[in-house]
LUMMARVO-404881 format. One record per residue: residue number from 1; x, y, z of N, C-alpha, C in turn. Coordinates in Angstrom, 3 decimals, always signed. Example, Ala and Ser with C-alpha at 12.3 -4.5 7.8 and 13.67 -1.06 7.14 Angstrom:
BEGIN
<r 1 <+13.190 -5.690 +7.800> <+12.300 -4.500 +7.800> <+13.200 -3.300 +7.800>>
<r 2 <+12.850 -2.250 +7.080> <+13.670 -1.060 +7.140> <+12.900 +0.030 +7.870>>
***
This chain:
BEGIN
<r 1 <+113.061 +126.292 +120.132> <+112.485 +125.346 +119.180> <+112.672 +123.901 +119.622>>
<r 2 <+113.730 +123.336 +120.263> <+114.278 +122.485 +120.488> <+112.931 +122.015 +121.704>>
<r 3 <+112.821 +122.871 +122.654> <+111.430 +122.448 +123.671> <+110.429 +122.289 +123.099>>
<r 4 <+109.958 +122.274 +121.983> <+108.710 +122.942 +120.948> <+108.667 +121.619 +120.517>>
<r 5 <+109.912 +121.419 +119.191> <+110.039 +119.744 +119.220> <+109.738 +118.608 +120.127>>
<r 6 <+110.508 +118.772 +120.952> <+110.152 +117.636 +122.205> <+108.928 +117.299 +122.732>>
<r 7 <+108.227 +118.619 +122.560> <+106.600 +118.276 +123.624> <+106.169 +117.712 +122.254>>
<r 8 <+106.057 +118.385 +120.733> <+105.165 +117.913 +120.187> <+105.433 +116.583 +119.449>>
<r 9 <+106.537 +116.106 +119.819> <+107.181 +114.479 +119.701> <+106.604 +113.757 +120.528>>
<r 10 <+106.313 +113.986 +121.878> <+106.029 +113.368 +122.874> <+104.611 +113.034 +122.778>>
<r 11 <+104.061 +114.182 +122.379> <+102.327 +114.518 +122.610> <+102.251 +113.383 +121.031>>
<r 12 <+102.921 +113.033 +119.977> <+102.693 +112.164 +119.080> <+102.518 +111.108 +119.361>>
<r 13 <+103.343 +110.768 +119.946> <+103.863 +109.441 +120.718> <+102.653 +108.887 +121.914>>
<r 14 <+102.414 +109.490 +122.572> <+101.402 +109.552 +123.990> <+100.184 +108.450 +123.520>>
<r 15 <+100.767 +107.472 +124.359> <+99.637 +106.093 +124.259> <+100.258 +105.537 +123.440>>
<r 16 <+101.543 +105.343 +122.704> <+101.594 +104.640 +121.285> <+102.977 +104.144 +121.518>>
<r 17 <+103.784 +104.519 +122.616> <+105.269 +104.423 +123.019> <+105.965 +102.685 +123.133>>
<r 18 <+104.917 +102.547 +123.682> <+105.362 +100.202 +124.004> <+105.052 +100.179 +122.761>>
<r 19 <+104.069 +100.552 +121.437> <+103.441 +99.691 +120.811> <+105.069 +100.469 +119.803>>
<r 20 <+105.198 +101.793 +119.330> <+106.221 +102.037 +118.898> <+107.612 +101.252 +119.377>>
<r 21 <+107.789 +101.383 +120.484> <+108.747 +100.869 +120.514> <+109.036 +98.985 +120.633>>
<r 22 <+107.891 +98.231 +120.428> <+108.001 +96.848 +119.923> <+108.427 +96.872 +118.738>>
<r 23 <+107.464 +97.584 +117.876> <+107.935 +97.748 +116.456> <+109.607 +98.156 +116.301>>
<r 24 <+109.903 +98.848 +117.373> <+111.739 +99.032 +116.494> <+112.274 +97.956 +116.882>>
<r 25 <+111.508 +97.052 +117.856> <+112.719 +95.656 +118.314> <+112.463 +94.950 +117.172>>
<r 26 <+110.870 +94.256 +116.652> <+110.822 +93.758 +115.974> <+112.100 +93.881 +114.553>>
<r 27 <+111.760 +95.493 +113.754> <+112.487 +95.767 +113.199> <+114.091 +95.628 +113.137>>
<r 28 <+114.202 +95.610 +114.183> <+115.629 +95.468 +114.353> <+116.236 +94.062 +114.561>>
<r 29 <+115.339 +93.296 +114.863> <+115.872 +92.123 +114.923> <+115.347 +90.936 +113.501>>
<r 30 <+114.705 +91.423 +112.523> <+114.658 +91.003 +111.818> <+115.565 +91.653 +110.567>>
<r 31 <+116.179 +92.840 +110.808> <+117.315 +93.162 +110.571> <+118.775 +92.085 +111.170>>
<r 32 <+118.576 +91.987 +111.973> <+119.915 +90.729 +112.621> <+120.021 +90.197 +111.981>>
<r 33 <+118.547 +89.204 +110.822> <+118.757 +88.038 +110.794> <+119.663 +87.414 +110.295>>
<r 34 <+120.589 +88.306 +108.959> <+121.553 +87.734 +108.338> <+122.841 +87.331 +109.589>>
<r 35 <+122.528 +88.224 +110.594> <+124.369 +88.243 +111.376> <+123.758 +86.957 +112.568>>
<r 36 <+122.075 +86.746 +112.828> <+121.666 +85.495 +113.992> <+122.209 +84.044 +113.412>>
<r 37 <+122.111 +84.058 +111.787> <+122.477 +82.516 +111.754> <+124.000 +82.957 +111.264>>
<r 38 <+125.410 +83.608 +111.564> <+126.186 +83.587 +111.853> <+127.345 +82.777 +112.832>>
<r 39 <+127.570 +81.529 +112.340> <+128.226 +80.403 +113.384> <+128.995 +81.047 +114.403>>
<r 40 <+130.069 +82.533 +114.119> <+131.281 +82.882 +114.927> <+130.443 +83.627 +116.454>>
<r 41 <+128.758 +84.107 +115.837> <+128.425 +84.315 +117.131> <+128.253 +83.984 +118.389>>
<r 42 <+128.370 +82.613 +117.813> <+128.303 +81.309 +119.545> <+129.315 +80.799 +119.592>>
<r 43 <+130.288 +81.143 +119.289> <+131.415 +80.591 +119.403> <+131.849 +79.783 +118.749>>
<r 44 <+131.602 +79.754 +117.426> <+131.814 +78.311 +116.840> <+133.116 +79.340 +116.175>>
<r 45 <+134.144 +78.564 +115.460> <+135.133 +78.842 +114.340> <+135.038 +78.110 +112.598>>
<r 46 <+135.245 +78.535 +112.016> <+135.489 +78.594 +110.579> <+136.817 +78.239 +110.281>>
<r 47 <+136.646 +77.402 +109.482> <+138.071 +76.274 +108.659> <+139.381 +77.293 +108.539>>
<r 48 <+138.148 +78.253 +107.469> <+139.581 +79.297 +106.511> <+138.762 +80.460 +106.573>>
<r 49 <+139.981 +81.346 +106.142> <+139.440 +82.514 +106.374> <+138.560 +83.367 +105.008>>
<r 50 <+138.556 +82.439 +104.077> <+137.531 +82.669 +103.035> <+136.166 +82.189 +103.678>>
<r 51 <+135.886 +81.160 +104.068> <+134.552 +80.934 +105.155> <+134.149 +82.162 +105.732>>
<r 52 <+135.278 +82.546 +106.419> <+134.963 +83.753 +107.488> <+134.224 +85.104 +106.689>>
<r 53 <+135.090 +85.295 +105.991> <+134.826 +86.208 +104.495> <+133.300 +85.831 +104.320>>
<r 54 <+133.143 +84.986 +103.610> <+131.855 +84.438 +103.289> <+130.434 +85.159 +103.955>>
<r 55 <+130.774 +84.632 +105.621> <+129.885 +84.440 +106.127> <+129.849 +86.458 +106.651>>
<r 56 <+130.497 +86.670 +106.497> <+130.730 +88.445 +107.150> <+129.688 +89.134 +106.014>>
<r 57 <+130.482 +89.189 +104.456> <+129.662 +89.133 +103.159> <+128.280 +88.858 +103.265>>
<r 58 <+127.836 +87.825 +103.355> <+126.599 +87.358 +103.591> <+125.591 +87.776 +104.625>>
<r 59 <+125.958 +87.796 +106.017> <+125.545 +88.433 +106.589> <+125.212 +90.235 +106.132>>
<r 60 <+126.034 +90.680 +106.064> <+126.515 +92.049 +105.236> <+124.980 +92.601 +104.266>>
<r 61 <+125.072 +91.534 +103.038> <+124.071 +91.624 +102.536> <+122.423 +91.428 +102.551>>
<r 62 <+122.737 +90.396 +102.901> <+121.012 +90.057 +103.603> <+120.563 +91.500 +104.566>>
<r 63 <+121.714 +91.984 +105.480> <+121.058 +93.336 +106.505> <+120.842 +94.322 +105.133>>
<r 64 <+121.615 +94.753 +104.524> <+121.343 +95.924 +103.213> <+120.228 +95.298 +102.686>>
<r 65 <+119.848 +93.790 +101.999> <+118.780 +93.463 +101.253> <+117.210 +93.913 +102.231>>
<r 66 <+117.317 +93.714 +103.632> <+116.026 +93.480 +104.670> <+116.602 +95.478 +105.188>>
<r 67 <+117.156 +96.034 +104.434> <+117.136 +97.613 +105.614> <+115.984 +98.521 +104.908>>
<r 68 <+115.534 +98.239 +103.748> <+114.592 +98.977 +104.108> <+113.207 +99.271 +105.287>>
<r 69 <+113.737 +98.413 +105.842> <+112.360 +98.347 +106.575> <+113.042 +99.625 +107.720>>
<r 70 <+113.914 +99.749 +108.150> <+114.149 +101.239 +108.545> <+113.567 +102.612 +107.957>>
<r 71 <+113.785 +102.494 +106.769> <+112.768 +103.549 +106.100> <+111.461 +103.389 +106.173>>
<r 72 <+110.864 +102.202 +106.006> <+109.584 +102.535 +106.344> <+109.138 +102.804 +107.983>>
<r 73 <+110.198 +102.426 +108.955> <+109.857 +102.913 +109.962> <+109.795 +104.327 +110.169>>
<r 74 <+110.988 +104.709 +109.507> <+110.972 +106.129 +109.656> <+109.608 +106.745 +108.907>>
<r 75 <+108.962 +106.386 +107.938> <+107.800 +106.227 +107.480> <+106.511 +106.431 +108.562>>
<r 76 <+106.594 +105.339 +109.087> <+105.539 +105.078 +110.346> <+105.418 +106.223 +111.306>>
<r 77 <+106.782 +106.932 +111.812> <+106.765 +107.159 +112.137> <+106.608 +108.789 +111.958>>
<r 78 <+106.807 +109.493 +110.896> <+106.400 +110.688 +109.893> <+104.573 +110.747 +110.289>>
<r 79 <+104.538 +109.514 +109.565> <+102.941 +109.559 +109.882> <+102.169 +109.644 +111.037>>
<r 80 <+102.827 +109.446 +112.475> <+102.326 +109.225 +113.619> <+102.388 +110.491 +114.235>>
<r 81 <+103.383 +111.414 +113.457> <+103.448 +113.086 +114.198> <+102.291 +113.488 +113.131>>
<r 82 <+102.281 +113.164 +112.115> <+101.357 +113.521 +111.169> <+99.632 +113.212 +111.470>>
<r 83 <+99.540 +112.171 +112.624> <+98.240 +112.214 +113.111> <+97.687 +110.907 +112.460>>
<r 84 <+98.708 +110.617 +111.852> <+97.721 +109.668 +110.550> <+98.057 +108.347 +111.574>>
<r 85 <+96.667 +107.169 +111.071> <+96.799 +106.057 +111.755> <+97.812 +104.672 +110.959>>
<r 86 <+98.670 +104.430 +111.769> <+99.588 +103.770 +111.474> <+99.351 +102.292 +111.537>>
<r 87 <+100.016 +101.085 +111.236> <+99.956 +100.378 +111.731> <+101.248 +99.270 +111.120>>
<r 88 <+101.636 +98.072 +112.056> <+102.918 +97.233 +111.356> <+103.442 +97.280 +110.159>>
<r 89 <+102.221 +96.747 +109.345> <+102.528 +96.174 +108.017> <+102.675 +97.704 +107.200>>
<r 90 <+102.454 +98.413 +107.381> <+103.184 +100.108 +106.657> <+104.987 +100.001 +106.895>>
<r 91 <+105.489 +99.428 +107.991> <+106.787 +99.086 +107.991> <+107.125 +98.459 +106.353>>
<r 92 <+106.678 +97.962 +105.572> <+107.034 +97.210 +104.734> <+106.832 +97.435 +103.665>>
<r 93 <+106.544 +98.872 +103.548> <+105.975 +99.371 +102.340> <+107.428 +99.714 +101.459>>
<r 94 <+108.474 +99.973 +101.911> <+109.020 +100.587 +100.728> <+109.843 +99.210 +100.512>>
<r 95 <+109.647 +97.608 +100.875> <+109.789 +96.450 +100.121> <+108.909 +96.294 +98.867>>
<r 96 <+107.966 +96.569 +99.077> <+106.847 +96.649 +98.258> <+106.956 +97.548 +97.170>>
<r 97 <+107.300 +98.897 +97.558> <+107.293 +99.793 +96.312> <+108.559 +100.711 +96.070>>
<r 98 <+109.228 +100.316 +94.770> <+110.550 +100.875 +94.595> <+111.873 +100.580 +95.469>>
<r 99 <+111.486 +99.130 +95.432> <+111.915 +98.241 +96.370> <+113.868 +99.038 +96.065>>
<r 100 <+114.371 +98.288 +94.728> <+115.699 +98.463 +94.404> <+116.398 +99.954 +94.711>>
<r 101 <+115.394 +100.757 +94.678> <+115.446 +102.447 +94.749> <+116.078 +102.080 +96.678>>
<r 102 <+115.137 +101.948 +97.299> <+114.691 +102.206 +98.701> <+116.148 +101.317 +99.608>>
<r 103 <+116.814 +99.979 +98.844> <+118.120 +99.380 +98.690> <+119.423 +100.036 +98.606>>
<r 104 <+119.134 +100.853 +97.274> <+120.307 +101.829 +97.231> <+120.347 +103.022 +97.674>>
<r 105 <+119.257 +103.247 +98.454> <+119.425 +104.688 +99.223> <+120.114 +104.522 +100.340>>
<r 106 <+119.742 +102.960 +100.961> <+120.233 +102.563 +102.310> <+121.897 +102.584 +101.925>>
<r 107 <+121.904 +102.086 +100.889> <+123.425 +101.671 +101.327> <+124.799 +103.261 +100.546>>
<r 108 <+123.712 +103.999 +99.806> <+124.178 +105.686 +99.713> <+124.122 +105.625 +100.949>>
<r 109 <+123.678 +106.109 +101.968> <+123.707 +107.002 +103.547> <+124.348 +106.313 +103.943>>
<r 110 <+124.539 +105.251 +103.942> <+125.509 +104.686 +104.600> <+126.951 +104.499 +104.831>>
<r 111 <+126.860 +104.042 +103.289> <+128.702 +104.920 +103.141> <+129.152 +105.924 +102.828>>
<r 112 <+128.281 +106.978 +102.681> <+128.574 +108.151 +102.805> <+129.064 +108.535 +104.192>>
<r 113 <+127.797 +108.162 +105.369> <+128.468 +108.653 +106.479> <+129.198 +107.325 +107.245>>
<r 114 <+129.506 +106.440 +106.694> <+130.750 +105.863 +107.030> <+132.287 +106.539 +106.631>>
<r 115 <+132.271 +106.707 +105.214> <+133.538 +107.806 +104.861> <+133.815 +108.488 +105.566>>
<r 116 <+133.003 +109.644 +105.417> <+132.834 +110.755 +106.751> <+133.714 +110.322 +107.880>>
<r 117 <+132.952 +109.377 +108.704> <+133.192 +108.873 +110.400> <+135.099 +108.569 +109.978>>
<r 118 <+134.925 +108.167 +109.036> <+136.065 +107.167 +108.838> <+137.128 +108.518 +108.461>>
<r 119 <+137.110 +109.557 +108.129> <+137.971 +110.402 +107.737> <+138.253 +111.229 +108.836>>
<r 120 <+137.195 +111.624 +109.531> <+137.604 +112.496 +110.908> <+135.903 +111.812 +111.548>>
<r 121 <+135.803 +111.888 +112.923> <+134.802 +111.779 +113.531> <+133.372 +112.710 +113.383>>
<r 122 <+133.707 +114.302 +114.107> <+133.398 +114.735 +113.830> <+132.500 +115.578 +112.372>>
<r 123 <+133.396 +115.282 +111.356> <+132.344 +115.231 +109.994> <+131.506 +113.817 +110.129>>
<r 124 <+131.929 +113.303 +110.330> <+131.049 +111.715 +110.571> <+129.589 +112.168 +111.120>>
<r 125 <+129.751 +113.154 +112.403> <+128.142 +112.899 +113.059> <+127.984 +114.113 +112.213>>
<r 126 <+128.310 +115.511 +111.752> <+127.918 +116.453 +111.070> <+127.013 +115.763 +109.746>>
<r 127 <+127.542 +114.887 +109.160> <+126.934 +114.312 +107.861> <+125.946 +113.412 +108.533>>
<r 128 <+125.552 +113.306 +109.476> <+124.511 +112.301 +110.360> <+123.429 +112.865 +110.050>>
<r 129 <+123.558 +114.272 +110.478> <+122.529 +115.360 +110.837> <+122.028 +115.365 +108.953>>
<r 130 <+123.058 +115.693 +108.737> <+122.370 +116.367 +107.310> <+121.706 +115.364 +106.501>>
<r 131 <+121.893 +113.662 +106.428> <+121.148 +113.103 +105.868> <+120.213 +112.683 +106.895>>
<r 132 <+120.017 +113.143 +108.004> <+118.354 +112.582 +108.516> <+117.396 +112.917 +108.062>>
<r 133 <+117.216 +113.514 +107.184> <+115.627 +113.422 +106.617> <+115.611 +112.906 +105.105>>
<r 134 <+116.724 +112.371 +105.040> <+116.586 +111.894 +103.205> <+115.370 +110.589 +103.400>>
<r 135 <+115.179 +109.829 +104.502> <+114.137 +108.792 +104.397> <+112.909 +109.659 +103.844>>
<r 136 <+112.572 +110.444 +105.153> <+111.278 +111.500 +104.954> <+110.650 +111.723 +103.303>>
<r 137 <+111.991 +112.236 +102.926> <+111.854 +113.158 +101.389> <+111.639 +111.684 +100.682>>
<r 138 <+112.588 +110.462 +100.491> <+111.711 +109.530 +99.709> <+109.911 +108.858 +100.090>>
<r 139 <+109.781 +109.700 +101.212> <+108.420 +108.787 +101.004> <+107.774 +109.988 +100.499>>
<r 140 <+107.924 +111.734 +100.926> <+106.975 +112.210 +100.459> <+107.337 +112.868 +99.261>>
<r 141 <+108.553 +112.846 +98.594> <+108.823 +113.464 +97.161> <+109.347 +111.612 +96.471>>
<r 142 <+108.707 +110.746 +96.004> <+109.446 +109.837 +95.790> <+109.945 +109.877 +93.877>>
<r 143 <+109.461 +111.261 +93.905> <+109.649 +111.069 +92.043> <+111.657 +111.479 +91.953>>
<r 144 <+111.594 +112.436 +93.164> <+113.063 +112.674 +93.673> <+114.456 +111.593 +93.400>>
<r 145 <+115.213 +111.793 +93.334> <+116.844 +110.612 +92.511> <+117.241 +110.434 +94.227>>
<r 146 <+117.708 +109.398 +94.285> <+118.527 +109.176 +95.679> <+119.236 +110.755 +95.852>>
<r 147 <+120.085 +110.895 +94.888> <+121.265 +112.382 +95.032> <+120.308 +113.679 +95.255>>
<r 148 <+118.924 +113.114 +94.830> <+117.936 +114.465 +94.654> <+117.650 +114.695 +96.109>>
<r 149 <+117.420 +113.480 +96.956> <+116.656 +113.521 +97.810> <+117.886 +113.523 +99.323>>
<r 150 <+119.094 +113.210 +98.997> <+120.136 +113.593 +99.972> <+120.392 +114.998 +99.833>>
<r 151 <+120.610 +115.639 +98.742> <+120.953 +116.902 +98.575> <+119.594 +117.548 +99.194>>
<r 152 <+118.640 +117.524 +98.639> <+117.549 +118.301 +99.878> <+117.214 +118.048 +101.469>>
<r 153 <+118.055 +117.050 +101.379> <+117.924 +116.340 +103.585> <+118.969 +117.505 +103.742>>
<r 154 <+120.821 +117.579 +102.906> <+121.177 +118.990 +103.387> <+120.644 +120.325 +103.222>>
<r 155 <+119.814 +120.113 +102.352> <+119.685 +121.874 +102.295> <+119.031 +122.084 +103.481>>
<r 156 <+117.893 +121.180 +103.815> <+116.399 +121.699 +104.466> <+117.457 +121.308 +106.277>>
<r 157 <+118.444 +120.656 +106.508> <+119.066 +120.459 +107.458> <+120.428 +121.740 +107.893>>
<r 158 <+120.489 +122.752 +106.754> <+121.220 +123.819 +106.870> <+121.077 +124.659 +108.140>>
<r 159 <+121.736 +124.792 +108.664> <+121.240 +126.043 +109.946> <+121.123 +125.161 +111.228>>
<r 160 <+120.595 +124.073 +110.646> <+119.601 +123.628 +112.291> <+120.552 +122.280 +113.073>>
<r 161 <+122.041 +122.019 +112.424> <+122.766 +120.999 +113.663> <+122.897 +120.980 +114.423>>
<r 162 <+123.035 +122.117 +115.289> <+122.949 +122.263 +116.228> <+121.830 +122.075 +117.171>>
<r 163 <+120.463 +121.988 +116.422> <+119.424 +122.069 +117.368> <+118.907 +120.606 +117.202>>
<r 164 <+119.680 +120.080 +116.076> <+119.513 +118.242 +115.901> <+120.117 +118.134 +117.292>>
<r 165 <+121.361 +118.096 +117.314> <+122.304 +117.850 +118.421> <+121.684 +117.550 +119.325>>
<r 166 <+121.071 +118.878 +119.760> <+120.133 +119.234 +121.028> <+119.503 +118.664 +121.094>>
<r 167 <+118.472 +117.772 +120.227> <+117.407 +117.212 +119.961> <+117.621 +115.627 +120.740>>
<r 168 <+118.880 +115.349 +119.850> <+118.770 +113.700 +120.482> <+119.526 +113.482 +121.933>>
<r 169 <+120.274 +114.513 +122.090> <+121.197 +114.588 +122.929> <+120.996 +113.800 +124.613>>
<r 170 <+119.582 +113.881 +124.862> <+119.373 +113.324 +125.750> <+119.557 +111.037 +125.863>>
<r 171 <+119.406 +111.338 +124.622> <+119.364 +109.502 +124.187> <+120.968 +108.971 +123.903>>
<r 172 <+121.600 +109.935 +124.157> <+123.407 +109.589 +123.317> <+123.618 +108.727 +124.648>>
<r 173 <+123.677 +109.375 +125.420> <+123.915 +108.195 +126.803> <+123.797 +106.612 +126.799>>
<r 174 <+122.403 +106.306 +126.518> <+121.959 +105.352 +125.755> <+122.460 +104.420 +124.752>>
<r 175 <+122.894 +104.922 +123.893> <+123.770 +104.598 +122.455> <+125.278 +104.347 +123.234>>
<r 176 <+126.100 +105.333 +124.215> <+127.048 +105.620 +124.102> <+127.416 +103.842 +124.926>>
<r 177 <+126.269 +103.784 +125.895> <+126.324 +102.496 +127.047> <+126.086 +101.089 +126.448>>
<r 178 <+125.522 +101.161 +125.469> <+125.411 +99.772 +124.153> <+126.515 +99.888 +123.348>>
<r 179 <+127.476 +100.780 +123.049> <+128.456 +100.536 +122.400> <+129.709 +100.452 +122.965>>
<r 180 <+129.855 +100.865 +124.532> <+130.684 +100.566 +125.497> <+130.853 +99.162 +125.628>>
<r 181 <+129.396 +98.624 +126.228> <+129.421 +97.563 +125.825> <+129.322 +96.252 +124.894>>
<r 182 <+129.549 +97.077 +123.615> <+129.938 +96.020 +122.401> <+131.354 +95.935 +122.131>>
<r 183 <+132.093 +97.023 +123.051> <+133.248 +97.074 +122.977> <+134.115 +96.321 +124.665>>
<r 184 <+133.169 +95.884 +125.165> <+133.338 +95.048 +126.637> <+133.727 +93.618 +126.651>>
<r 185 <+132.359 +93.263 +126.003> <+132.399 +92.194 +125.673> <+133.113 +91.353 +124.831>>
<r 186 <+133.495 +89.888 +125.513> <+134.290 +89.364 +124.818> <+133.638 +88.078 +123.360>>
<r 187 <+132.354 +87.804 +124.091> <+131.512 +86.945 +123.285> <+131.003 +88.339 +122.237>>
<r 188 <+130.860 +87.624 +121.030> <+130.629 +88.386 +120.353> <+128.982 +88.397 +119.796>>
<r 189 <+128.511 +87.571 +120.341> <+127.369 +87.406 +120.443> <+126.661 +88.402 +121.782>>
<r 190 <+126.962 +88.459 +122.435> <+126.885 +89.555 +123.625> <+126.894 +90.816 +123.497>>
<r 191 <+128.125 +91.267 +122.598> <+128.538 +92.618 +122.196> <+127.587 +93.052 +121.153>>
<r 192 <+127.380 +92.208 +120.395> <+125.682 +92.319 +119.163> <+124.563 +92.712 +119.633>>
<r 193 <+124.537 +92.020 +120.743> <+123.267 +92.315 +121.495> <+123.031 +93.528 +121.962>>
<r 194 <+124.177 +94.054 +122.892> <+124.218 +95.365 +123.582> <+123.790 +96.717 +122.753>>
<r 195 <+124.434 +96.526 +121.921> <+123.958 +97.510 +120.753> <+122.433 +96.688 +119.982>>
<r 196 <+122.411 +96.261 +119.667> <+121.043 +95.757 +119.336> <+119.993 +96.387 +120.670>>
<r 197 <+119.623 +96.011 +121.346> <+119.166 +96.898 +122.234> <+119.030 +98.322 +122.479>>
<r 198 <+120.442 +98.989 +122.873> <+120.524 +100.323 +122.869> <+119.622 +100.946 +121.780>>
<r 199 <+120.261 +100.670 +120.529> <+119.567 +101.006 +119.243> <+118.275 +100.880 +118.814>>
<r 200 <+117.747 +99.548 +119.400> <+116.322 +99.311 +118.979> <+115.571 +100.494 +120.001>>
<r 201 <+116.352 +100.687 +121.340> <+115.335 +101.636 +122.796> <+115.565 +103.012 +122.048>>
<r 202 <+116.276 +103.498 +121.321> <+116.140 +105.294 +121.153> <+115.513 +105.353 +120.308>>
<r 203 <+115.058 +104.230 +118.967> <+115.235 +105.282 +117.511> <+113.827 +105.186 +118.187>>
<r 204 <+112.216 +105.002 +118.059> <+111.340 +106.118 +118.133> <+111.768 +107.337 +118.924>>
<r 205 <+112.479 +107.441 +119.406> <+112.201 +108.778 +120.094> <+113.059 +109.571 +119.144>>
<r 206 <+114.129 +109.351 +118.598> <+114.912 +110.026 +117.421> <+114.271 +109.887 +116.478>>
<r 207 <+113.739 +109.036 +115.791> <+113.061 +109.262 +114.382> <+112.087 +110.257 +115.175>>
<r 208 <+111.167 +110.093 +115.509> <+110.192 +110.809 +115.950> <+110.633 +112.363 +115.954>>
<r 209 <+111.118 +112.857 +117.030> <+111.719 +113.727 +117.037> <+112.325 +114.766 +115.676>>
<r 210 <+113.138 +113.983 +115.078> <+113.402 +114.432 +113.165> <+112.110 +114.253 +112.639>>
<r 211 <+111.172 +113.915 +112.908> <+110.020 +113.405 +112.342> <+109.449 +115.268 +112.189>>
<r 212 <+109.061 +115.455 +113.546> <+108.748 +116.551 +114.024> <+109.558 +118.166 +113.824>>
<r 213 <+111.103 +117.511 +113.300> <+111.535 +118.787 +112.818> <+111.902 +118.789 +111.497>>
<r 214 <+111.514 +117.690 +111.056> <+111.512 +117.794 +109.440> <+110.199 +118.122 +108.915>>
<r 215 <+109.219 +118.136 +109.422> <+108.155 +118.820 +109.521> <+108.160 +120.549 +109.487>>
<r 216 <+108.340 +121.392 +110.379> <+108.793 +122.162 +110.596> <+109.688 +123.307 +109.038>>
<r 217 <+110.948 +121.963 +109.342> <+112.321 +122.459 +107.912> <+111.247 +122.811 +106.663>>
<r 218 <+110.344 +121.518 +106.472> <+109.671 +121.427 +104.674> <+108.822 +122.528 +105.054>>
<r 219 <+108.326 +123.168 +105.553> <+107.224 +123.793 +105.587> <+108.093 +125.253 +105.569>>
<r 220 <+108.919 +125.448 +106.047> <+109.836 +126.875 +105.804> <+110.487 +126.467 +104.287>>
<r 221 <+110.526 +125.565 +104.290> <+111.572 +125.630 +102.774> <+110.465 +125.815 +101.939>>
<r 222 <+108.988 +125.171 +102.100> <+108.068 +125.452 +100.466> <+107.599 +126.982 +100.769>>
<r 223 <+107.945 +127.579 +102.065> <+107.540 +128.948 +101.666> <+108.284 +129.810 +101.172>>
<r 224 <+109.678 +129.459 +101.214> <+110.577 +130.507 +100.526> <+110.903 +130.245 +99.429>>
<r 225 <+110.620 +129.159 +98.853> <+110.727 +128.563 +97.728> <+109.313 +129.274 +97.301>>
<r 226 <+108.251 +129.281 +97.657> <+107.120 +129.844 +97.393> <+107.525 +131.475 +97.097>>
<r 227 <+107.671 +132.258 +98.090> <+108.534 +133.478 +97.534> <+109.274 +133.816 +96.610>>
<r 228 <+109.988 +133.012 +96.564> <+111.607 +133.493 +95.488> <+110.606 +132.975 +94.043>>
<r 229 <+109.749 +132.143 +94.172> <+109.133 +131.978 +92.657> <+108.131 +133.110 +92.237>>
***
């Protein structure tokens, strides 16, 4: 299944790869923006350490206020295995609609699988897997509760971690070499970057990819759900 995925990720993608993957820089760096006007990134220092506070906070929020636009990428990108014609400004749809909803979903997955990471590692990436498709389920079940729509990313993600694993496994390299070097670097403006990069170069091919096997998951789950009714 895992080869099955890949070609028909690829064959989505085919002709659309620079234009996809501008869109995740864009995205991602208009995600920065709260941490770009950050003084400590160029080296500047802060009086007190309530400043510092401040500006961490602030930064902090503005990325949670501007993250939906990750979901609608993941959006864009649902639709692009889906055949359907995409284009930028669909990035921005779930600002637009159920804006506060689409806010607190980001920052549910988030500390959820921060806890996780933060309690043992390993449950950390296990709970990775299982909420990758909660974006999916809010765009195409959106009558769904945040809890409605995480609890069905695990169900419909039951069985198959392993073949997630498999899935991105080729791009971890990638990730692993942007966070090496955020951990290298001494400018901290440098170390932002490295990962900024890494991150912006995989996710089409990972969203995509979940794109293509969350596809797959919903379509076995409405048939047995179709059965058992």
């Amino acid at each position: 299944m895992v080869q099955t995925w890949n070609e028909r990720a690829y064959e989505a993608l085919k002709g659309k790869n620079l234009t996809l993957l501008g869109w995740s820089f864009v995205c991602a760096f208009i995600l920065e923006a709260g941490t770009i006007v950050d003084p400590t990134l160029y080296g500047m220092t802060t009086d007190t350490l309530f400043a510092s506070g401040m500006w961490l906070i602030g930064s902090a929020v503005v990325s949670f206020m501007l993250y939906p636009i990750i979901i609608g990428y993941h959006w864009v990108l649902l639709g692009t295995v889906r055949g359907e014609e995409s284009q930028f400004k669909h990035v921005f749809r779930p600002l637009r609609q159920r804006y506060d909803k689409h806010v607190v979903a980001t920052i549910v997955v988030t500390v959820y699988q921060l806890l996780w990471t933060l309690l043992f590692l390993v449950p950390g990436i296990i709970k990775y897997f299982s909420y990758a498709f909660t974006f999916f389920i809010l765009r195409d079940e959106p009558n769904l509760s945040i809890r409605e729509s995480i609890t069905k990313s695990r169900d419909l993600m039951r069985g198959r971690k392993g073949e997630a694993f498999k899935l991105i496994l080729p791009f971890i390299p990638v990730y692993v070499l942007g966070l090496t070097l955020f951990f290298y670097f001494n400018t901290v403006f440098l170390a932002a970057l490295s990962l900024f990069v890494a991150t912006a170069l995989i996710r089409p091919f990972i969203v995509s990819r979940f794109a293509v096997m969350y596809e797959d998951a919903r379509h076995e789950y409405d048939e047995q759900w179709n059965r058992s009714a």
